[in-house]
N, C-alpha and C positions, 0 to 999 in steps of 0.2 A: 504494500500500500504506500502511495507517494503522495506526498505533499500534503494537499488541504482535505485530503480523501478522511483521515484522521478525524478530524471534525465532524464531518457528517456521522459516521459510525460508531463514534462517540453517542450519538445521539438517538441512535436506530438501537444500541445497547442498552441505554437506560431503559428501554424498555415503551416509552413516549409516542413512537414513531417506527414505521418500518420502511419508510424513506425519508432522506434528507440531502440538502444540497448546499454549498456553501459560492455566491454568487460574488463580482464585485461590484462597486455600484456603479458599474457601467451595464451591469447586468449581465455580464459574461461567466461561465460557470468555471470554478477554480475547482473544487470537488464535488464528489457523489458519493453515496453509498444505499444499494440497495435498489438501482437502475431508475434512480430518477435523474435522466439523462434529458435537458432541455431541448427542445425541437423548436428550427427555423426563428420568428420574432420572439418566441418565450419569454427570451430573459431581458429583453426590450422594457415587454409589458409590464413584467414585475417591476422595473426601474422605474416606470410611470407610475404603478400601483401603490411603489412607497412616497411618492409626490404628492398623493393625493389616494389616501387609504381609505376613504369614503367611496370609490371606485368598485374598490375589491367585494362590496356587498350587491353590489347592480351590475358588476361585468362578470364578477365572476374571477377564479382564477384559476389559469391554463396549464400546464409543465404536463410534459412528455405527452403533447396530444388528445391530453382530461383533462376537461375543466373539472375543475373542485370549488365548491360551496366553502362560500369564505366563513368562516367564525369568530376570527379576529382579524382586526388588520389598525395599525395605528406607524408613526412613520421609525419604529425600529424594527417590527417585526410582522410579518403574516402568515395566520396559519389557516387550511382549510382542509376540507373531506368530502370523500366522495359522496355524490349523492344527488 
């Protein structure tokens, strides 16, 4: 495991999460774990979605070609689920 992969897996360990992804805020992905591997404008949107995290309840949020139903979203963190 290299680099920022660590972090994510970290987090898929606690037990919390069975994916995670650590982006930078240009919204380019530095790690993964657990094959949440971002597709085409992905990590765009998310960059928009921490801009304006009142967004993430009406758009919706996308990674690996699912959207997920937001349940938090505020501008240091967002988390969502399927559904």
């Amino acid at each position: 495991m290299a680099g920022w992969d660590a972090y994510p897996k970290q987090a898929v360990d606690s037990k919390n999460f069975n994916k995670a992804a650590v982006l930078s805020a240009e919204g380019d992905q530095w790690g993964q774990f657990g094959g949440f591997a971002l597709q085409g404008t992905e990590g765009k949107g998310l960059k928009e979605l921490f801009k304006t995290p009142q967004n993430a309840f009406t758009v919706g949020i996308f990674v690996g070609g699912v959207k997920y139903l937001a349940i938090k979203a505020d501008g240091n963190s967002i988390y969502g689920k399927k559904g």
